[in-house]
FIBATOR-800707 format. One line per 5 residues: their letters; for each residue x, y, z of C-alpha. Coordinates in nm, 2 decimals, always signed. Example, Ala and Ser with C-alpha at 12.3 -4.5 7.8 and 13.67 -1.06 7.14 Angstrom:
<recs>
as	+1.23,-0.45,+0.78 | +1.37,-0.11,+0.71 $
</recs>
This chain:
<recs>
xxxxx	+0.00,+0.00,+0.00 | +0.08,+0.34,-0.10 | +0.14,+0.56,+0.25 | +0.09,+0.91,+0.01 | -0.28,+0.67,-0.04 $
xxxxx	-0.33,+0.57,+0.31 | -0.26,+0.95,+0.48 | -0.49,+1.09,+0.20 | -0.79,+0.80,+0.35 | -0.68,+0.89,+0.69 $
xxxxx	-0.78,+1.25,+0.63 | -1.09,+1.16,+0.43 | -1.22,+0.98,+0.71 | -1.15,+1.25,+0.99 | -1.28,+1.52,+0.75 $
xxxxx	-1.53,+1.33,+0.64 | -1.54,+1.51,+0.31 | -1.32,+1.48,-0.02 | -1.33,+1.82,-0.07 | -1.18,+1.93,+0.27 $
xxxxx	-0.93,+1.65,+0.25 | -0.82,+1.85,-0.06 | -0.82,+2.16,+0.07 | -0.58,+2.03,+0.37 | -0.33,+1.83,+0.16 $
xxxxx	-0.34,+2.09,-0.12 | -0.47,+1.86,-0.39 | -0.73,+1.89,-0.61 | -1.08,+1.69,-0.54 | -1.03,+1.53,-0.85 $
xxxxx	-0.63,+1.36,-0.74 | -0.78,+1.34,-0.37 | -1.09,+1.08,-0.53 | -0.81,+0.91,-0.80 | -0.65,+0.83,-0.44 $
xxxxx	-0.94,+0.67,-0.27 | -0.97,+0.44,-0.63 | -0.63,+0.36,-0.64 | -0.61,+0.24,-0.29 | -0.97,+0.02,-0.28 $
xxxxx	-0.85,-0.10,-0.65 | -0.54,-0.22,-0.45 | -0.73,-0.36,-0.14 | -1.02,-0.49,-0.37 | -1.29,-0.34,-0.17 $
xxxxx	-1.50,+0.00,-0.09 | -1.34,+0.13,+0.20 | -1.56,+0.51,+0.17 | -1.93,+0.52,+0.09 | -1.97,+0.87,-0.14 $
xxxxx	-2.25,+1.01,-0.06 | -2.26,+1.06,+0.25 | -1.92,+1.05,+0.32 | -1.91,+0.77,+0.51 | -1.64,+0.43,+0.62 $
xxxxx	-1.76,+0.09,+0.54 | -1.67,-0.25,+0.74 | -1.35,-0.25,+0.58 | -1.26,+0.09,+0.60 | -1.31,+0.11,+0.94 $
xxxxx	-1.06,-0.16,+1.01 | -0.80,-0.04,+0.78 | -0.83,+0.29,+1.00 | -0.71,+0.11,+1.26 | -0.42,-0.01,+1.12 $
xxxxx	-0.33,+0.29,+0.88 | -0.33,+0.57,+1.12 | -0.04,+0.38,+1.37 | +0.14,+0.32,+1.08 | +0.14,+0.69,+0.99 $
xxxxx	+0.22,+0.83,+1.31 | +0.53,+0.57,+1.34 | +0.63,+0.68,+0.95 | +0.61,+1.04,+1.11 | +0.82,+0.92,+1.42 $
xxxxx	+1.08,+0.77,+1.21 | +1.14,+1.09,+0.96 | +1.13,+1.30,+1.27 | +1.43,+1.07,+1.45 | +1.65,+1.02,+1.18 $
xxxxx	+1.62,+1.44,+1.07 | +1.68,+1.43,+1.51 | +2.05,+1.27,+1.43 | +2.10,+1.49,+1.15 | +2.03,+1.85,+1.36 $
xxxxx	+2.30,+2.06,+1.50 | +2.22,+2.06,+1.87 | +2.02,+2.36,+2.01 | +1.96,+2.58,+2.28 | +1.56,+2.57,+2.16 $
xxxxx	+1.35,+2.36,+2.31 | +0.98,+2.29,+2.29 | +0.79,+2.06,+2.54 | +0.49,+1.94,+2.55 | +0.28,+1.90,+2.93 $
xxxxx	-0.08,+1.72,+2.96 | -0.29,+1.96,+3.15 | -0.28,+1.76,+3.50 | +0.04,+1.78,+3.46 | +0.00,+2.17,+3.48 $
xxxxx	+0.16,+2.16,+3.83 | +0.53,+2.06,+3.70 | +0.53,+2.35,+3.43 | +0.79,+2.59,+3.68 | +0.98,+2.31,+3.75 $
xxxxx	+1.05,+2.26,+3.41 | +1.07,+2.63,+3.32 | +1.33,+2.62,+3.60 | +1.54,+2.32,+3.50 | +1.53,+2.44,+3.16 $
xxxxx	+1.69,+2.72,+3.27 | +1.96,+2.57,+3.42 | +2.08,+2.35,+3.17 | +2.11,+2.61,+2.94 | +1.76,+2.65,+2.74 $
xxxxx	+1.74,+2.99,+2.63 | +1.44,+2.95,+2.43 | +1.12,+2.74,+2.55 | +0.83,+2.68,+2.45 | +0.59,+2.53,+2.61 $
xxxxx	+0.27,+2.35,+2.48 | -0.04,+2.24,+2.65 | -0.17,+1.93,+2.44 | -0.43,+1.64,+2.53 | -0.25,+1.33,+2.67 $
xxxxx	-0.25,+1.16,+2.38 | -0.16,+1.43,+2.22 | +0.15,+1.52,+2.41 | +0.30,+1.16,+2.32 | +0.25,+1.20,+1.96 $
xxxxx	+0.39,+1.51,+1.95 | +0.74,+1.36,+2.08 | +0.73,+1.05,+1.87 | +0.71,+1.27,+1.55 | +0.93,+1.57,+1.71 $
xxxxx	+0.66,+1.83,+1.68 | +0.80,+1.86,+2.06 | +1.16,+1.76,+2.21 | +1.03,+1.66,+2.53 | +0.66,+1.56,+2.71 $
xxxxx	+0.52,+1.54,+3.07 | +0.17,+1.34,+3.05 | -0.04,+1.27,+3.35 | -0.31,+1.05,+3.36 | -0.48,+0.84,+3.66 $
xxxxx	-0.39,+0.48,+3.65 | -0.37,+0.15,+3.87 | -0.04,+0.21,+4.11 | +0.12,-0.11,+3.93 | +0.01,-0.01,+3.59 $
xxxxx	+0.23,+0.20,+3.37 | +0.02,+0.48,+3.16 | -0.14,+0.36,+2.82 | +0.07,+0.53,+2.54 | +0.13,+0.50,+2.15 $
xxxxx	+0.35,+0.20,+2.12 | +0.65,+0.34,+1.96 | +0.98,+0.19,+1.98 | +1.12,+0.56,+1.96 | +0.96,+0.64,+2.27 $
xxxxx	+1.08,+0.65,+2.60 | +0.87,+0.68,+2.92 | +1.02,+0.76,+3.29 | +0.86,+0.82,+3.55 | +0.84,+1.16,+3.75 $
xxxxx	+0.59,+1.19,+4.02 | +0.26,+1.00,+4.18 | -0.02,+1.21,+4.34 | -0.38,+1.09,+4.52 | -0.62,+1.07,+4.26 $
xxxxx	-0.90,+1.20,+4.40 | -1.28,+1.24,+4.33 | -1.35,+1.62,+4.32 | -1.65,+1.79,+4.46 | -1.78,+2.09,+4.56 $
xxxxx	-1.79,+2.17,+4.92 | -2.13,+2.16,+4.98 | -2.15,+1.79,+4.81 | -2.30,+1.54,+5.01 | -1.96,+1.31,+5.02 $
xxxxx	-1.77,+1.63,+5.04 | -1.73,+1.52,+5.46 | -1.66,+1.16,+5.42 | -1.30,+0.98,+5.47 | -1.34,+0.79,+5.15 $
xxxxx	-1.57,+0.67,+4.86 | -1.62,+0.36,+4.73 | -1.72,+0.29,+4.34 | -2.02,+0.16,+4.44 | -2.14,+0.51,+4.62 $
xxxxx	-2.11,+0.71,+4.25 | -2.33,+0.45,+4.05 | -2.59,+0.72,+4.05 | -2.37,+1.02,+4.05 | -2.32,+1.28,+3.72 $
xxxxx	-1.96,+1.35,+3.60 | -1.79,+1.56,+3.35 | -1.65,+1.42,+3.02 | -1.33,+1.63,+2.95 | -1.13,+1.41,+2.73 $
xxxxx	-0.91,+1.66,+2.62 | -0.80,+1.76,+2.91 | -0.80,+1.46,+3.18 | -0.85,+1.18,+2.92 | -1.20,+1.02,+2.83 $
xxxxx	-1.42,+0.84,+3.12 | -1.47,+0.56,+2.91 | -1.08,+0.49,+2.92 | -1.07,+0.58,+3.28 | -1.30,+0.31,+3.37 $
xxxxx	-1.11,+0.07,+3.11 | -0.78,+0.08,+3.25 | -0.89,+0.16,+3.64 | -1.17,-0.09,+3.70 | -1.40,+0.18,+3.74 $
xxxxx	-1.78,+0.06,+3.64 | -1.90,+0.26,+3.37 | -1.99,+0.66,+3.46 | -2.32,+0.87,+3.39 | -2.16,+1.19,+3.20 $
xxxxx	-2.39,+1.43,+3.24 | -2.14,+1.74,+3.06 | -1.88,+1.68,+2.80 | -1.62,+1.98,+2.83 | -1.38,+1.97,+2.57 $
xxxxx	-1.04,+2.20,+2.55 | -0.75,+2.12,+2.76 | -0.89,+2.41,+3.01 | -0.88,+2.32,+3.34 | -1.05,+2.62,+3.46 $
xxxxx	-1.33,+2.56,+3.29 | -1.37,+2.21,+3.44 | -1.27,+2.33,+3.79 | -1.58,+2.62,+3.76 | -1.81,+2.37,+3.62 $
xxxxx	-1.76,+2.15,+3.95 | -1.73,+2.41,+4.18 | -2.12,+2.45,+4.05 | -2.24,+2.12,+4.15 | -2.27,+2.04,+3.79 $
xxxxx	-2.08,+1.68,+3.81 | -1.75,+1.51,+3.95 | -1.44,+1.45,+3.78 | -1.10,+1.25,+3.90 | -0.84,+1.49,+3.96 $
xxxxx	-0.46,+1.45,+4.09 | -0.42,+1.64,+4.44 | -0.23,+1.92,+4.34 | -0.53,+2.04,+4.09 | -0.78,+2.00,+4.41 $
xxxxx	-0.82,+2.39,+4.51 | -0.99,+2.56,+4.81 | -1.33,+2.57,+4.68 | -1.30,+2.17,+4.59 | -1.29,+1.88,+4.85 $
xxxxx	-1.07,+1.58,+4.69 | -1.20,+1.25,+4.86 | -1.04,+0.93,+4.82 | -1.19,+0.66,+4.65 | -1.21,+0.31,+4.86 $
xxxxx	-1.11,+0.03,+4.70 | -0.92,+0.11,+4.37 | -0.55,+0.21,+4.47 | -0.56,+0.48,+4.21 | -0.28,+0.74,+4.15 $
xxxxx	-0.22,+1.02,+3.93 | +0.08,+0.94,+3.75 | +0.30,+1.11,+3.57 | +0.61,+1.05,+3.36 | +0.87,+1.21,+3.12 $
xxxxx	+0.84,+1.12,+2.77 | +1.14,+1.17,+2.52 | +1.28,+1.01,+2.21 | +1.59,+0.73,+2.28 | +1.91,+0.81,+2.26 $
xxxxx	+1.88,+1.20,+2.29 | +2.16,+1.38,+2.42 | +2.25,+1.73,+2.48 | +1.99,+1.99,+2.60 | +1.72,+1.70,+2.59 $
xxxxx	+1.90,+1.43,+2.78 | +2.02,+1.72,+3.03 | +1.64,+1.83,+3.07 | +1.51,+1.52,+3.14 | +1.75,+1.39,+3.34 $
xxxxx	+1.72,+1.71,+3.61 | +1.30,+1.72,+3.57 | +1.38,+1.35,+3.72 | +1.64,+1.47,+4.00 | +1.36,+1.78,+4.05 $
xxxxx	+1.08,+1.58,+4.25 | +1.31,+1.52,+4.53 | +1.40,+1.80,+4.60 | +1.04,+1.90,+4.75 | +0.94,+2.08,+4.51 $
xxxxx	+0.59,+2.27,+4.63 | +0.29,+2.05,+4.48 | +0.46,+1.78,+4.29 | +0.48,+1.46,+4.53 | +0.81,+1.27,+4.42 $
xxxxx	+0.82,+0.94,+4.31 | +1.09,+0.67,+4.23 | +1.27,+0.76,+3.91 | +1.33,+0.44,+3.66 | +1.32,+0.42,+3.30 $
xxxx	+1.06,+0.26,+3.13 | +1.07,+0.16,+2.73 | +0.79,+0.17,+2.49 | +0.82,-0.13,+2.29 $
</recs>
């Protein structure tokens, strides 16, 4: 299969219009539908129903092959093009937004190991890895709630590594006038009936929380989507649902209470390519030292590297 194809049917299907997808990739509509032929002629099937824009069966499933194969086409240009650079005193990194909390500690150890231009970018979890597998970013800090044993659920690129920084009390977030607001703990059980907020750009989707925590499935009763915190942390305040949030992002008009049960934690952990060195190696290997040195609102955890395979 033809990758040029495969990224043109990728953006069909996100688009969901030929037209767009041409606009985008700076074809015309004609070479965008030649595309489409070309590759179902290969695969000998419809993979895009016309009118509406639409996938079939088998468009769906090559979706979930082609856009992993992409992203690690993507990773590969951007590693090799990595060993080719002249090393740099620019630096962009990525940060998840619970892991808002360890944004001055990496403004500061930037600083020290000689960044003198950073930029820094608040992406979706998801997001934040993707953006270091292709290089879009040179570093990434992702935080995401998870089982204490269980290492975070990432791309799986051999490119990528994973380290971890810090562990925080994930915490069910309330305002202070909720009825649980007062109680030691919760258990699952005690928030069948309760109404949460969806922000999947922000804290990752409840669906996947309940997937990888053992949570039983959540009523959402407001989808917030942006990687605002604020937004979410007004929306609670007003009684209007609960969400999961690491200790450092509980503030005084919230009550975090512990969930009974589940040993959750909010975990998060340093993502950079393999074999960097320089700035990048330097970076991460002080954002690691920087936990234990009590550094206000970031609870440290034991350093070790972890590989993406």
């Amino acid at each position: 299969m033809d990758t040029r194809l495969l990224r043109t049917f990728c953006t069909i299907a996100r688009l969901r219009s030929f037209s767009a997808a041409a606009r985008e990739l700076g074809y015309t509509q004609s070479a965008v539908s030649q595309h489409v032929v070309a590759l179902e002629s290969d695969l000998g099937t419809t993979l895009l129903g016309r009118r509406p824009v639409v996938l079939t069966e088998a468009g769906e499933r090559l979706l979930e092959h082609a856009a992993p194969i992409l992203m690690r086409l993507d990773a590969a240009r951007a590693d090799v093009a990595r060993v080719a650079a002249q090393p740099t005193s620019r630096l962009a990194v990525g940060i998840a937004p619970a892991a808002s909390a360890v944004a001055p500690v990496v403004a500061r150890q930037a600083r020290r190991v000689g960044v003198r231009d950073l930029t820094l970018r608040v992406l979706p979890p998801v997001a934040v890895a993707e953006a270091v597998a292709v290089g879009d970013v040179d570093v990434g800090v992702v935080a995401a709630p998870a089982v204490r044993t269980d290492p975070l659920s990432l791309p799986a690129v051999s490119s990528l590594r994973a380290t971890p920084l810090t562990e925080s009390p994930a915490l069910v977030a309330v305002p202070r006038d909720h009825p649980i607001a007062g109680r030691p703990g919760v258990s699952p059980p005690d928030l069948a009936d309760a109404r949460w907020i969806d922000a999947p750009e922000a804290l990752g989707s409840l669906d996947e929380l309940c997937a990888t925590t053992g949570l039983p499935p959540l009523r959402v009763a407001v989808r917030c989507t942006g990687v605002d915190l604020d937004t979410l942390r007004r929306l609670l305040v007003a009684g209007e649902g609960l969400a999961l949030l690491p200790a450092e992002a509980i503030t005084p008009d919230l009550v975090g209470v512990p969930l009974v049960g589940l040993d959750l934690v909010y975990r998060s952990e340093v993502l950079h390519r393999r074999e960097e060195d320089g700035v990048v190696a330097a970076l991460v290997a002080a954002l690691v030292a920087a936990p234990a040195t009590g550094s206000p609102g970031v609870p440290s955890a034991p350093p070790g590297p972890r590989r993406r395979t």
